[in-house]
C-alpha positions in Angstrom: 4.1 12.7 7.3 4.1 15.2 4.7 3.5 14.9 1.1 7.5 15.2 0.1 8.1 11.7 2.1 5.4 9.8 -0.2 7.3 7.5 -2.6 6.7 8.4 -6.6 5.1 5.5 -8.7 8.9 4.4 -10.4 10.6 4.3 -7.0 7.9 1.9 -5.9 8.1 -0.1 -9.0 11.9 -0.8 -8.1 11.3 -1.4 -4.5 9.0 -3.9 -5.9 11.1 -5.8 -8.5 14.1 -5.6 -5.7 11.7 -7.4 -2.9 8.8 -9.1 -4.7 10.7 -10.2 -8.3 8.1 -13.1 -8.6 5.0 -11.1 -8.4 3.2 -9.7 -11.1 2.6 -5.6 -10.5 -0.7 -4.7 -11.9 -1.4 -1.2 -13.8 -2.4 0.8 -11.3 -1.2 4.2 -10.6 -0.7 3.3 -7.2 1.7 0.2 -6.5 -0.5 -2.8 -6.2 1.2 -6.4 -7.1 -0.2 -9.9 -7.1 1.3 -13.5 -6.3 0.8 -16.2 -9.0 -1.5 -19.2 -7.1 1.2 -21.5 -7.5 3.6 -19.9 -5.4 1.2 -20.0 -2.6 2.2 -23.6 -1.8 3.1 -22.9 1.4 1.9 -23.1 5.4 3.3 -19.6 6.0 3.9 -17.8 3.3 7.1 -15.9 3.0 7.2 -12.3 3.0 9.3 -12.3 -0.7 5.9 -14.2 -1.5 2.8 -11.7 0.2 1.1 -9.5 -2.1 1.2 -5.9 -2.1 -1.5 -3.5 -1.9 -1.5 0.2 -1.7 -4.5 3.0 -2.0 -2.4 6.0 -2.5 1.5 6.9 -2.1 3.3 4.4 -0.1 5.4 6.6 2.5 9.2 6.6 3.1 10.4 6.8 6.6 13.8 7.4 7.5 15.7 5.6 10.4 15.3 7.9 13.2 11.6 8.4 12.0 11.0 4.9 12.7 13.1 4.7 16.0 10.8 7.4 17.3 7.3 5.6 15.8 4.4 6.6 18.3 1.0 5.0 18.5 -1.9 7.2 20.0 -5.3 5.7 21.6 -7.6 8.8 21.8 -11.2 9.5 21.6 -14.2 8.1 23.4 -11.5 6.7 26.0 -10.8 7.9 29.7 -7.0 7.8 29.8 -5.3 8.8 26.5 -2.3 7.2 26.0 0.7 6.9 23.4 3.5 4.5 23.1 6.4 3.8 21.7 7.3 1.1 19.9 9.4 -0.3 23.1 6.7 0.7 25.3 4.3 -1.4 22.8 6.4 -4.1 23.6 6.5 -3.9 27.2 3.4 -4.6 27.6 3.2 -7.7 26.3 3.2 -9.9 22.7 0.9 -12.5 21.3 2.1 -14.5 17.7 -1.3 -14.7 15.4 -0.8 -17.3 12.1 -3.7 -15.2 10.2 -4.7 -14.9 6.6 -4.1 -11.6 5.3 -7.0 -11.5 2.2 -8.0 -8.0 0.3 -11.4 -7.4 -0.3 -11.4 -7.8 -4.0 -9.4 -10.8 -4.2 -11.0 -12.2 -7.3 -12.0 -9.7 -9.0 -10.9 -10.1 -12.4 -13.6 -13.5 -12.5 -17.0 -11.4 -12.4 -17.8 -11.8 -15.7 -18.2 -8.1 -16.4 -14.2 -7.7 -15.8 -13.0 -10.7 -18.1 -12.8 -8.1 -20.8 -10.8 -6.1 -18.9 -8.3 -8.3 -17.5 -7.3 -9.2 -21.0 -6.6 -6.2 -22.2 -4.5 -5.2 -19.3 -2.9 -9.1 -19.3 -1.9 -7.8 -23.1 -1.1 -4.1 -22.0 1.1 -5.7 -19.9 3.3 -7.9 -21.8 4.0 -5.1 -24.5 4.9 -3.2 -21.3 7.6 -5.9 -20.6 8.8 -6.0 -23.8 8.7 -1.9 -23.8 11.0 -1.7 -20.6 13.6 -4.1 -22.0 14.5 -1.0 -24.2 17.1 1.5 -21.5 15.4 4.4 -22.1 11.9 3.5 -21.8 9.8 4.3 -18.6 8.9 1.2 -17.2 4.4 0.5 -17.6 3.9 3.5 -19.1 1.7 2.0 -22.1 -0.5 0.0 -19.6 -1.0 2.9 -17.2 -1.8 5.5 -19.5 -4.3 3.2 -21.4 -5.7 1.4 -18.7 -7.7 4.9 -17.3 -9.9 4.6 -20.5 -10.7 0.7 -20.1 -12.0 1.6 -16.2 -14.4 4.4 -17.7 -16.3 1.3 -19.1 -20.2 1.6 -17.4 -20.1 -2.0 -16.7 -16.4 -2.2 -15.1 -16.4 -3.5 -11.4 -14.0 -2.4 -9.2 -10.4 -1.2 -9.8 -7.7 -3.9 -9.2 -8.2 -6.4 -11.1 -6.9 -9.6 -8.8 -7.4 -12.9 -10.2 -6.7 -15.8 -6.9 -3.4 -13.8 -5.4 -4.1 -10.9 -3.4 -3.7 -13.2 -0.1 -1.3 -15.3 2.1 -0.7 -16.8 5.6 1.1 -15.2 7.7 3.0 -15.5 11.7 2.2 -11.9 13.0 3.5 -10.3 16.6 2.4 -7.6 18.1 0.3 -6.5 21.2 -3.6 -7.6 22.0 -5.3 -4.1 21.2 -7.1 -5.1 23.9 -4.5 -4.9 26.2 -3.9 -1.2 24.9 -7.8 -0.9 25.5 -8.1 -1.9 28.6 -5.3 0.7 29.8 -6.6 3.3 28.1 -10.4 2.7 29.7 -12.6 2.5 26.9 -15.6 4.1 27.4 -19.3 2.8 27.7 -20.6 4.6 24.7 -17.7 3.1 22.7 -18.7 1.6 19.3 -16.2 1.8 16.7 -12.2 2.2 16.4 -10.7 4.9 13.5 -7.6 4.0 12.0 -4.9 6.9 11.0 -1.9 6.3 9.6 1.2 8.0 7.2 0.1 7.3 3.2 -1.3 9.9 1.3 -4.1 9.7 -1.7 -2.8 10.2 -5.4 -2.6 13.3 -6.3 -3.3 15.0 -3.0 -2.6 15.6 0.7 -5.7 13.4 2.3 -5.2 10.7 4.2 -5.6 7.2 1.4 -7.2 5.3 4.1 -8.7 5.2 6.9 -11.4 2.3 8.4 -12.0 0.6 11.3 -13.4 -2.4 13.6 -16.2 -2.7 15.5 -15.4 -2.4 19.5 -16.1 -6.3 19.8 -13.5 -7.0 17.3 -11.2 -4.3 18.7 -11.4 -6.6 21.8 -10.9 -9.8 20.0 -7.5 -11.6 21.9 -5.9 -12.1 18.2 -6.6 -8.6 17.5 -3.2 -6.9 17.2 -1.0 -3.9 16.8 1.8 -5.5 14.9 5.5 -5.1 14.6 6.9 -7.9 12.9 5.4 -10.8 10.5 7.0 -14.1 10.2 9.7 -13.3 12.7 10.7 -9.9 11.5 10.1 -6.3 11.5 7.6 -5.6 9.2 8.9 -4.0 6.2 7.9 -0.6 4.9 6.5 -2.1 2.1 3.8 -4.4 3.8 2.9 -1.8 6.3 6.0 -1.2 9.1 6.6 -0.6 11.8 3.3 -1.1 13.0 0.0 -2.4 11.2 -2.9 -3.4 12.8 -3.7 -7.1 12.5 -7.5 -8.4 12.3 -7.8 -11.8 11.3 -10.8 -12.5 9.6 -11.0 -9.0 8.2 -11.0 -7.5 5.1 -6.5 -6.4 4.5 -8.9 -2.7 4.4 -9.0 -3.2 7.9 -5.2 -3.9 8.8 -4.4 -0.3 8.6 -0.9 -0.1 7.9 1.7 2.6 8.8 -0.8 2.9 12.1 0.6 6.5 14.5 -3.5 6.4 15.9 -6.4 4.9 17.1 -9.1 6.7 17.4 -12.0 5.1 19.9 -15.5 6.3 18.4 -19.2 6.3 19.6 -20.4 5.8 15.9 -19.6 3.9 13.0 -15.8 5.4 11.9 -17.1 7.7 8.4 -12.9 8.1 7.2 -12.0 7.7 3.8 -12.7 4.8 1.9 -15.1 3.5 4.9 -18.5 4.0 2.2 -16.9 2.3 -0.4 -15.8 -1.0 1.5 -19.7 -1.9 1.3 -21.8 -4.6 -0.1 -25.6 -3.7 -0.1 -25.1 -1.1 1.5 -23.4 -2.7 4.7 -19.8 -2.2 6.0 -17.4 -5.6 4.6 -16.3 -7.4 8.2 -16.0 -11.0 7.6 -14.6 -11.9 4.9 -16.3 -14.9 3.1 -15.3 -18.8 2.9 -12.2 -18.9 -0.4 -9.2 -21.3 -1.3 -6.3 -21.1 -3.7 -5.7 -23.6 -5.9 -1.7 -24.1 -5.5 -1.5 -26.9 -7.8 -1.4 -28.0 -10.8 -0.7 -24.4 -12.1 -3.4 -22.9 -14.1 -2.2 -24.2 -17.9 -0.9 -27.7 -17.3 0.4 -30.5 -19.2 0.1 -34.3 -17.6 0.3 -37.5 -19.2 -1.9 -40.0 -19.9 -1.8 -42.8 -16.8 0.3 -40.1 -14.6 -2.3 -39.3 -11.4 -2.9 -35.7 -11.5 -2.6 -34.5 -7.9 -4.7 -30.9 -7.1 -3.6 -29.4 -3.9 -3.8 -25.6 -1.8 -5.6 -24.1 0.8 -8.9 -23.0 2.1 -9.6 -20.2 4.9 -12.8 -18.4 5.8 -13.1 -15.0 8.7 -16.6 -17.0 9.8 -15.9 -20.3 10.7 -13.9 -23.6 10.3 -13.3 -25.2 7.1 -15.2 -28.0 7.2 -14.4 -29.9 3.6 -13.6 -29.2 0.1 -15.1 -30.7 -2.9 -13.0 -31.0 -6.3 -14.4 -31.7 -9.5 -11.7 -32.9 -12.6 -14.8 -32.7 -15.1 -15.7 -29.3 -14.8 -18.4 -30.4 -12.2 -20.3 -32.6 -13.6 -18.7 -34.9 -10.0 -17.2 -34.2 -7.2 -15.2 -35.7 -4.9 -14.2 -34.5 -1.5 -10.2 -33.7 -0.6 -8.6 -35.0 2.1 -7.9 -32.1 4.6 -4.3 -31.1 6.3 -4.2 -30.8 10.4 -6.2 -28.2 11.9 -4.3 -24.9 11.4 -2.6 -23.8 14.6 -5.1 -20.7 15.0 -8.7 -20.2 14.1 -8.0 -17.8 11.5 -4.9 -19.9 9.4 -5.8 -21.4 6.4 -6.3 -25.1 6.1 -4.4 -27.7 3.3 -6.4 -29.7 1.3 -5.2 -32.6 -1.2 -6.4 -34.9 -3.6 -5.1 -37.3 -6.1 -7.1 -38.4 -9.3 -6.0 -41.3 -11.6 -6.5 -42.7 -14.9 -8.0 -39.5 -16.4 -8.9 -39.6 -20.4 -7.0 -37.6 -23.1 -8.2 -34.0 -23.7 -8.8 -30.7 -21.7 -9.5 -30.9 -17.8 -10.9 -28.4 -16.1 -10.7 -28.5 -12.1 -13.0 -27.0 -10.0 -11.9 -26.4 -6.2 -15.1 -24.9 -3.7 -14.4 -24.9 0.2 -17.0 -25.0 2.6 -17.4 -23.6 6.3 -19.7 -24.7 8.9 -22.5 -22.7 7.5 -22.0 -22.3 4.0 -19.7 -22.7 0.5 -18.2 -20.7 -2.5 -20.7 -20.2 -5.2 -19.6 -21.7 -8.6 -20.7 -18.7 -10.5 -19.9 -15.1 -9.9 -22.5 -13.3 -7.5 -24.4 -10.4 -9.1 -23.1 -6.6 -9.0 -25.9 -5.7 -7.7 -25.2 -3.6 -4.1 -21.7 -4.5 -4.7 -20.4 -2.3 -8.1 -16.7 -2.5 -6.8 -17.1 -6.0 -6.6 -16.0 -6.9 -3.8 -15.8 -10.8 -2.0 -16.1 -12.4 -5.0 -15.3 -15.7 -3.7 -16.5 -18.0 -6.7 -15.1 -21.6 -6.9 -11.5 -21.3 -8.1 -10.9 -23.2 -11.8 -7.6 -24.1 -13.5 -7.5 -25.9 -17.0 -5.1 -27.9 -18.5 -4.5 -30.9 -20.6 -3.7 -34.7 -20.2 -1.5 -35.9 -23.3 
């Protein structure tokens, strides 16, 4: 994919707006854009709803591009292969109801980046009232400021989520393992390296490129992917064909995937040393839940129950409760929990109801638990982790009973 078929930052900003009008686009250069907690109400969420994430130049495929997609398995393997989409197909499909979670999903509630998600929550408002004018470039205050606000010694990390940069969704696609298994893995095989289309800013270098330990490679809901929610996967969120690897880190969904690439060492492509905490490679991703309602900023009345709802998921283990506090935790009470998710790696509803609350502020405090541990209710340290990364702190809302 050359450089010329990488989509420029305004043609992405429109895709976006066209496909994703309910999500808020951060001020990145690249497009990155995040759904609002309440509109994550939702078993499966739609793909209108997912959020976006890119780390360079999203590419543009035309049609015949995309009939002709190949996928390569190469490397420490005895058989190299390559398919096509149709091939891919042929040999088989498995649906997955997995949540798809970025690594710095919030981000923006480390304490050090509170600073900074205000100033870009204010950038970004004079941005909308900026691109009301016609002849105004859409952003252009909040991303030509915003590069001086990340120069900050004590700024964590780069996109600044707040509870959105996840969803649930019903992927298809083949077992990688299948594809494995054809391709005869070798014995000295210890990682896979993921290669796809997109392009870093500003250059001709690939903008990603991670990968999964062989045992995950091999895990049955492992998948090359080609549609998500009964669809082809859209170019936007990675089509036609992403890697799927529940549990994981959205790093380690490589979208855009053309090849595979079986190592006998840990995969060193780009971005793999700074997907790290302490100095270790993220793989599961830690237990988190989303607070779907009330919305963050609510208004109830006094003698109305205030009912607080969403889900909880975790890449370790089962959810096994959720505790909800209404005073801020000082108490807690324990939510009732939805069915078991059809899938070990779906997430999990939990609701509760709480009545006769007093006049004044309320703030509610939501922290799932696993089988072997929680969500902290404060912000983990930077320390071996300045991207800040995981940050899976108890989620909070506020609002007021009248």
């Amino acid at each position: 994919m050359a450089a010329d078929d990488q989509m420029g930052w305004r043609e992405q900003f429109s895709l976006s707006r066209e496909i994703k009008a309910n999500l808020r686009v951060l001020p990145t250069r690249e497009l990155n854009s995040e759904t609002p907690a309440e509109l994550l109400d939702q078993r499966i969420t739609p793909i209108d709803l997912l959020f976006v994430r890119n780390t360079g130049r999203m590419p543009a495929f035309s049609r015949a591009e995309i009939e002709n997609w190949t996928l390569t398995i190469d490397g420490e393997v005895e058989r190299p292969q390559r398919w096509t989409i149709d091939e891919l197909k042929a040999v088989g499909s498995r649906n997955v109801i997995a949540v798809l979670e970025c690594a710095g999903n919030g981000r923006a509630y480390f304490p050090c980046n509170r600073l900074i998600n205000f100033l870009d929550a204010k950038a970004m408002a004079l941005d909308g009232m900026i691109s009301r004018i016609p002849f105004a470039k859409p952003y252009q205050f909040a991303r030509s400021f915003r590069p001086r606000w990340k120069k900050w010694p004590w700024f964590a990390g780069t996109v600044m989520w707040a509870d959105g940069a996840v969803g649930c969704i019903e992927w298809t696609g083949v077992p990688l393992a299948a594809l494995l298994q054809r391709s005869g893995v070798k014995a000295g095989a210890v990682y896979t390296g993921h290669h796809s289309a997109d392009l870093a800013l500003g250059g001709t270098s690939p903008a990603l490129s991670r990968g999964l330990p062989i045992a995950k490679a091999l895990h049955p809901d492992t998948l090359v992917a080609w549609a998500m929610n009964g669809e082809d996967i859209p170019a936007i969120h990675g089509g036609p064909l992403r890697l799927v690897a529940p549990g994981y880190p959205g790093s380690a969904w490589q979208k855009w995937i053309d090849r595979i690439e079986i190592r006998d060492r840990v995969h060193d492509g780009r971005l793999m040393e700074e997907y790290r905490i302490d100095g270790e490679v993220i793989e599961e991703m830690p237990v988190n839940c989303v607070i779907t309602r009330p919305a963050n900023g609510f208004a109830t009345r006094t003698g109305q129950p205030l009912g607080v709802g969403g889900y909880a998921w975790s890449g370790r283990s089962g959810i096994g409760k959720v505790g909800v506090s209404v005073d801020g935790g000082a108490s807690w009470r324990e939510a009732v929990l939805g069915e078991a998710p059809a899938g070990r790696f779906a997430w999990r509803r939990f609701d509760i109801e709480f009545a006769e609350l007093a006049p004044g502020p309320v703030e509610i405090i939501v922290r799932a638990h696993d089988q072997d541990s929680e969500q902290p209710l404060t912000s983990r340290s930077r320390a071996g982790n300045p991207i800040g990364y995981c940050n899976n702190v108890a989620r909070r809302v506020r609002g007021r009973v009248v």
